[in-house]
N, C-alpha and C positions, 0 to 999 in steps of 0.2 A: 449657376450662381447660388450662392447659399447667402442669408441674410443672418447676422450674430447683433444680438445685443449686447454692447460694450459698457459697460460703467467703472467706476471706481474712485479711489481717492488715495490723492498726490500732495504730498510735502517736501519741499524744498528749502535748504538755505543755501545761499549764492556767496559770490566772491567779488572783489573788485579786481578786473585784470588790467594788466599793462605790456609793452612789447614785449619784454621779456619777463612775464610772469611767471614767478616763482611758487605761490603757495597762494590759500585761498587767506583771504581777511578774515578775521572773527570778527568784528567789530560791522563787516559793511554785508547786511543780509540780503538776501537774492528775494525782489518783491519789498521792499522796505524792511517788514519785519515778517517776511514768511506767510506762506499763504498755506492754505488746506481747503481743496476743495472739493464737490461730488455731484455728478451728474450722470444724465446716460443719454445714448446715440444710436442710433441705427445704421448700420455698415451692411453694401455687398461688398461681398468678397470675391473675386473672381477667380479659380482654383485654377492653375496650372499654367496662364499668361505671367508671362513673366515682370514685363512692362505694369502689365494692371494687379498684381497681387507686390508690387513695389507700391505702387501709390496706393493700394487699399492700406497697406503696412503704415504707409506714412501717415494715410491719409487718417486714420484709426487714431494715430499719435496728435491728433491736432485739437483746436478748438470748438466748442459745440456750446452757445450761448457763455458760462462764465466758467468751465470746467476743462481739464484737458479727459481724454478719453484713452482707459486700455481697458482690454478685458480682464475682471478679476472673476469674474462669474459661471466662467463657462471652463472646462476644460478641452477644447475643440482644436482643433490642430493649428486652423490660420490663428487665432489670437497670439499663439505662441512661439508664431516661425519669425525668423530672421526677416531683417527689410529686405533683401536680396537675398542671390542664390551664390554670388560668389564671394563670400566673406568667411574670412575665418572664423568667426563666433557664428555657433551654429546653435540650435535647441537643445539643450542638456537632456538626453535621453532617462528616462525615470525621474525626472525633476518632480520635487517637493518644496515645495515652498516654505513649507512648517521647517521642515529638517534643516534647510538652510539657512531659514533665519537663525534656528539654536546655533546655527554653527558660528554665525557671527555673532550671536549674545553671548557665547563662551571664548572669541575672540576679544573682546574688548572686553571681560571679566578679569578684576582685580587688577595687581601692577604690572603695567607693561601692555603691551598688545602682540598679537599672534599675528601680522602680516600677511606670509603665509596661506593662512586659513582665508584672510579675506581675498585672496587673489585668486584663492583654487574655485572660491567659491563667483565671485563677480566676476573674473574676465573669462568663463566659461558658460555665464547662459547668455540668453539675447535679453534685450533693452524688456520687450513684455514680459518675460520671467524675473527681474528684476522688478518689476513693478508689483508683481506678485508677493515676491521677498518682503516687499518694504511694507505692505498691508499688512503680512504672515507675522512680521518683525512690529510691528505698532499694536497689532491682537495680542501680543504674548506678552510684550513688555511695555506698552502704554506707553511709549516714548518713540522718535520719529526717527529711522536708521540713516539718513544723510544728517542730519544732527549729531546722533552718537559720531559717529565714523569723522565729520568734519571735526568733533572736537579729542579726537584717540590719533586721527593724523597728522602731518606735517607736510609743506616744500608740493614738488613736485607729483607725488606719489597722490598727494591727496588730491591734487586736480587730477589725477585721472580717474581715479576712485568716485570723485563725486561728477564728476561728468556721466561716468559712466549709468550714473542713477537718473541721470534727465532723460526724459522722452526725446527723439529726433528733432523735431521744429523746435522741442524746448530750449535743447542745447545751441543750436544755430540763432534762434533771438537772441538770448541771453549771451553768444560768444559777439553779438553785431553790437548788444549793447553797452559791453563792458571795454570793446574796442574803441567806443567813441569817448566815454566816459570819463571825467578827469582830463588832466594836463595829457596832452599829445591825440592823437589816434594813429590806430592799427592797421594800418591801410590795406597789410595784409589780408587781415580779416578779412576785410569788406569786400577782396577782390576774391577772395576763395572761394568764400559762400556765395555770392552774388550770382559767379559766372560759371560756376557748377550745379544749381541746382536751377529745377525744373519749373515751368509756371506754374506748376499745382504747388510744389514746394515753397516758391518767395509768395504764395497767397497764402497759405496758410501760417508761413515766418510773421508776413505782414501784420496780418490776425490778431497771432497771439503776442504780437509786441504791442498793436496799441491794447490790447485788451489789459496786459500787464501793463505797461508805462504810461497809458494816460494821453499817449499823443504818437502821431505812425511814427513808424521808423524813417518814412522818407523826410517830414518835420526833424529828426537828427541826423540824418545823412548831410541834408541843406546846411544844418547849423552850424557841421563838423568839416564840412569840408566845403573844396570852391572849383572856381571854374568850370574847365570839361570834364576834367574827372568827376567834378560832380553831376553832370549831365549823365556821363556815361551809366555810373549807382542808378541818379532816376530813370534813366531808358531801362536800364535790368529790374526796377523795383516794379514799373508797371505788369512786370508778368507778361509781355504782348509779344514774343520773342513766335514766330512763325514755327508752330512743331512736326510739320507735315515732313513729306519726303520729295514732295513733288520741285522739280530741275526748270527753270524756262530757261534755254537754253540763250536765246536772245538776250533776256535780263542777265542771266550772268555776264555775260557779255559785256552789256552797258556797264554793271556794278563794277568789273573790273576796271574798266577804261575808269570810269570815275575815279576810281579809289587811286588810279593810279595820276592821273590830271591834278588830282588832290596834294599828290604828294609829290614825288618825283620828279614829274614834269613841271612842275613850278616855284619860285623862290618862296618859300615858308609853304604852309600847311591847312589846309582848309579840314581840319579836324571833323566837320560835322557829317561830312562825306561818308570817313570813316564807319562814326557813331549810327550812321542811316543802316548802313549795309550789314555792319558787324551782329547789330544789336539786335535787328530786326528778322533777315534771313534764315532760313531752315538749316539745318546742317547741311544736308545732301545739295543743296544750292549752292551755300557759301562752300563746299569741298570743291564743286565745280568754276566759282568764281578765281578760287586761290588757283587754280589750275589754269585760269585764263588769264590770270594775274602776272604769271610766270612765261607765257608766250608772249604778251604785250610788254612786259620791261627787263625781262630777264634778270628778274631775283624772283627771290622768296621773299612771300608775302609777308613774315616774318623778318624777316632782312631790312626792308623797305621799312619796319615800325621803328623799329632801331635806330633808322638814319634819320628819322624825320621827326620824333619824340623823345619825349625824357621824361624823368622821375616818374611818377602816378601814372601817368597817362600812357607811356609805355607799357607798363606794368599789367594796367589795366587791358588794353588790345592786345598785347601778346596772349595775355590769360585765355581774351575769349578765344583766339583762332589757336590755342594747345589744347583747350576744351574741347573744341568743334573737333582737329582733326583727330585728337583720340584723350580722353580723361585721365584718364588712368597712368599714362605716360606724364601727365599735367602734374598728377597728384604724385608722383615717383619722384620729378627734379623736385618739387617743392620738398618732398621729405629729405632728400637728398642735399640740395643747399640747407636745410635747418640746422644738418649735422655737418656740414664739409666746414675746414680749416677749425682756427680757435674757436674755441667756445660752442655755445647749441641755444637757436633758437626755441627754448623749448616751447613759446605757445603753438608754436605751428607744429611743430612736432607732435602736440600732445590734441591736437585740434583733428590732426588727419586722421590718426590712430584712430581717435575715439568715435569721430563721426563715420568712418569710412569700415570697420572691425566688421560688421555684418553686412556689409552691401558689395563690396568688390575691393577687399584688401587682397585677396587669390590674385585676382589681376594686376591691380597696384605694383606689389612686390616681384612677379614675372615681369615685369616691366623696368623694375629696378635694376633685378640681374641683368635683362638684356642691355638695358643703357650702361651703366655702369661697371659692369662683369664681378659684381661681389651682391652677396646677399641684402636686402632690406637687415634682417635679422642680424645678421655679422656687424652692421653698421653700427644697429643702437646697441647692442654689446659693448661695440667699445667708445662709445660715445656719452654713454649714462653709466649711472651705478646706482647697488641698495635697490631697495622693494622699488624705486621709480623704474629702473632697468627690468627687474623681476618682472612687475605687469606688463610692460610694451612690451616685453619677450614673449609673453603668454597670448597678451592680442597679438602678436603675429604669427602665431599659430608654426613655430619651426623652421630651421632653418635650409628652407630650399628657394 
């Protein structure tokens, strides 16, 4: 274990999103009017678990009294690695902080902007080299580089540009809040984030949402939404999701009978069944429930959500058992529906990319090919265009 003293200081300006968000707001700023702040934490690090050098990663990106936390202080290998191991954005080998910043102050120098330059430069280090950039960029030029950059770019491009400047937990508050925000919500959102990330992950989301907004995110989940679906958000907000590996072979047993007594076997639908089972269960449990699920009614567990739900609530249980039996194929149809027939959902598109680029898009995209037999990369090629198409082509790191 080695212990690193993380500090530094973060400036931010936000957008207002919507289903199909196009470009960030000038007018509506992320924090009311931007915040700036500085503090320091103490981090172990656990060097070579894979599992625990992910959540140290995250864990570093999160809240620590009124401050988010990266290292700017040290130059030590874990501050500066990737959240995972199978992402295409990796640590930019002889990274300089100083030099990159110039690169993008002579980027946005005089008329016109160099695109280009900001893309070779951002969507090739990881999230804590980026954090480094924007200190190195505020020393040189007294001014705050998601500031500059949000107001040099446009549309699309700039939401990924400035995404890519948020910390991990940052980005996922702030994607759950601008989901809810305004006329409609993004239901999507809520089900992506929600039922893909980890109980150390929706604690520390938790955190820094009411720390920034004044009030938890489960107070606007309530507000924004209803029914089960809305149970279902609160059962995922508590973080209480079972993370062992341990199987009772009996319980699953029972879990399945139930779920299926719930559904199938009955005229309507005893939802809470579900929510007991889905929400609570360990993966390696629930893989064995779905497995008893299919000797007792003969479907798939998946099958069965379909025939007995609709809208949200669908949406929402399928998610969690495409989670459970493998993510990564989860995160593949989603990118994949964002882009199929007219048009392109681009928040989800620009949502997966950005959150997923250093944790396991390697996987993602294997995942893509196999299901669909054409590349991730092939896809948003001909689905985007201009510097928006340019960056997603870069975070997907080539087209295999």
């Amino acid at each position: 274990m080695i212990s690193l003293f993380i500090s530094g200081s973060i400036k931010f300006w936000g957008k207002k999103a919507s289903q199909k968000r196009q470009s960030f707001d000038h007018e509506q700023k992320f924090a009311s009017s931007g915040w700036d702040v500085r503090a320091s934490y103490l981090v172990s690090w656990n060097i070579g678990a894979h599992s625990g050098s992910y959540s140290a990663s995250y864990a570093a990106q999160t809240l620590c009294s009124s401050a988010f936390l990266i290292s700017l202080e040290t130059n030590t290998l874990p501050t500066m690695a990737a959240l995972g191991n199978r992402g295409t954005v990796t640590e930019a080998a002889g990274f300089n902080a100083d030099q990159d910043a110039q690169k993008l102050k002579e980027a946005m120098k005089g008329v016109g902007t160099d695109e280009d330059a900001i893309i070779k430069v951002l969507a090739h280090r990881t999230i804590a080299q980026r954090q480094r950039i924007k200190e190195a960029y505020k020393q040189m030029v007294g001014k705050d580089l998601a500031e500059d950059l949000s107001s040099e770019l446009s549309g699309n491009f700039r939401s990924v540009v400035l995404g890519l400047l948020m910390l991990a937990p940052m980005y996922d508050a702030y994607e759950l809040r601008y989901a809810m925000k305004g006329a409609g919500t993004e239901e999507a959102c809520l089900i992506d984030i929600l039922v893909s990330r980890s109980n150390a992950e929706i604690k520390t989301i938790n955190a820094f949402y009411k720390k920034e907004y004044g009030k938890t995110l489960e107070d606007d989940v309530c507000g924004d939404t209803s029914g089960m679906f809305q149970r279902i958000l609160v059962s995922l907000l508590t973080a209480g999701r079972d993370e062992g590996d341990k199987v009772d072979q009996a319980q699953a047993v029972k879990d399945a009978k139930e779920i299926y007594e719930a559904g199938e076997a009955r005229w309507g639908t005893d939802e809470v069944k579900f929510l007991t089972v889905l929400c609570v269960r360990n993966r390696s449990h629930l893989l064995r429930v779905f497995e008893e699920y299919q000797k007792i009614s003969g479907r798939d567990i998946e099958d069965s959500i379909k025939r007995e739900m609709s809208g949200c609530l669908e949406d929402a249980f399928l998610a969690i058992v495409k989670c459970i039996r493998n993510k990564q194929a989860f995160f593949a149809e989603r990118l994949y529906k964002s882009m199929k027939g007219l048009g392109t959902t681009d928040s989800v598109l620009i949502r997966i990319m950005v959150s997923r680029a250093e944790i396991d898009l390697l996987d993602i995209k294997a995942q893509f090919l196999k299901m669909y037999g054409k590349t991730l990369y092939s896809f948003i090629k001909g689905d985007t265009s201009g510097d928006y198409r340019k960056i997603l082509l870069e975070l997907c790191g080539g087209d295999q």
